[in-house]
C-alpha positions as CSV (number, residue, x, y, z in Angstrom):
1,X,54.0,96.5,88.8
2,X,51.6,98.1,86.0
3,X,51.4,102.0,85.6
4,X,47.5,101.1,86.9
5,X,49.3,99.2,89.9
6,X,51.3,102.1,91.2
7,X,48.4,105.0,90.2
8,X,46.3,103.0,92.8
9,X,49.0,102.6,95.3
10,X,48.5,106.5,95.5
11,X,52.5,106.3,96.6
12,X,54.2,107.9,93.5
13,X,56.2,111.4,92.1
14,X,54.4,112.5,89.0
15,X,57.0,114.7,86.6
16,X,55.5,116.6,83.6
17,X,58.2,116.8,80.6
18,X,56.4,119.3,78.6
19,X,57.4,122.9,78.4
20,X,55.9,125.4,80.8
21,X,53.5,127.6,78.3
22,X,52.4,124.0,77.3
23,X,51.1,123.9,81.2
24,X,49.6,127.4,80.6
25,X,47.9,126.7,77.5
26,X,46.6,122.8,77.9
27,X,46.7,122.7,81.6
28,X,48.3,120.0,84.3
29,X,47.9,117.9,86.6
30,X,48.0,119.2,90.6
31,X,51.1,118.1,92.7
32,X,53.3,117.0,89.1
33,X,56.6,118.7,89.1
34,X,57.4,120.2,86.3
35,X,61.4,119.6,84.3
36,X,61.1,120.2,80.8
37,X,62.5,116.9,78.6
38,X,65.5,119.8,78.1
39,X,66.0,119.7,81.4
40,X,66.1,115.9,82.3
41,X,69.3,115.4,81.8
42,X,70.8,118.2,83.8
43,X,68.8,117.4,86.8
44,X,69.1,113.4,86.1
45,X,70.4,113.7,89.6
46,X,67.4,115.3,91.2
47,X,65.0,112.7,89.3
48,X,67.0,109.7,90.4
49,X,67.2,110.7,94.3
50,X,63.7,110.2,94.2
51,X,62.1,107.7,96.2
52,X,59.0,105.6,95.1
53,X,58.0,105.2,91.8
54,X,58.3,108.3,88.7
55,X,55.2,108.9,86.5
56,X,56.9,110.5,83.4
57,X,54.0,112.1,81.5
58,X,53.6,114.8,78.6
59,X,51.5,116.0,75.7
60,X,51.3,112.3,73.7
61,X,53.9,109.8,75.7
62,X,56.6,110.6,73.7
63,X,58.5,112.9,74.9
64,X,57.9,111.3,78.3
65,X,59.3,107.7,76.7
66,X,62.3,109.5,75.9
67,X,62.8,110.7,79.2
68,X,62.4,107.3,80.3
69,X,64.6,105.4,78.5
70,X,67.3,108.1,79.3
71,X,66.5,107.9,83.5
72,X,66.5,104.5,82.7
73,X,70.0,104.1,80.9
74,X,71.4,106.4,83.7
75,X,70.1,104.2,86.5
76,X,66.3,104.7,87.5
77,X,64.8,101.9,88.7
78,X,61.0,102.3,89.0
79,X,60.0,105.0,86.5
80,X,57.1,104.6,84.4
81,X,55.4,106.0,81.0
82,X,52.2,107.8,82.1
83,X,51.5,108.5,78.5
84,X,49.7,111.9,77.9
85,X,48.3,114.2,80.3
86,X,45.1,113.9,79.9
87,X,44.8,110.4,80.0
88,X,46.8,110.4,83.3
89,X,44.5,113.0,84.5
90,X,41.5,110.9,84.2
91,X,42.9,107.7,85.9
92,X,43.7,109.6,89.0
């Protein structure tokens, strides 16, 4: 499935990998949890015990790429790139 695939499904975990003052200062997106790409890989195991598809998303798409290809070297089988925030924002 396509990022726009699983957005319209409406069945999905968004997590925000930008750093909380980021949050404060640019804003976020309701509902997204929020793990810091320092934090990913400490609480890989939280991430992974998700069910449904992961929307990764950050500042650019990045930082949220990274993330990804780290879930995904460490087992995550449905996560996807949601690119920057804003962007994200504005297709939901």
């Amino acid at each position: 499935m396509s990022l726009a695939d699983v957005l319209q499904t409406g069945k999905y975990t968004l997590i925000d990998v930008r750093e909380p003052m980021e949050l404060e200062m640019d804003g976020n997106i309701e509902g997204a949890q929020n793990i810091p790409l320092g934090e990913v890989e400490d609480r890989k195991d939280e991430i992974l015990s998700i069910e449904g598809p992961v929307v990764l998303f950050c500042r650019s798409g990045n930082r949220s790429g990274k993330a990804l290809e780290y879930l995904n070297s460490q087992g995550l089988k449905d996560g996807y790139n949601g690119g920057g925030w804003a962007e994200l924002k504005s297709q939901l």
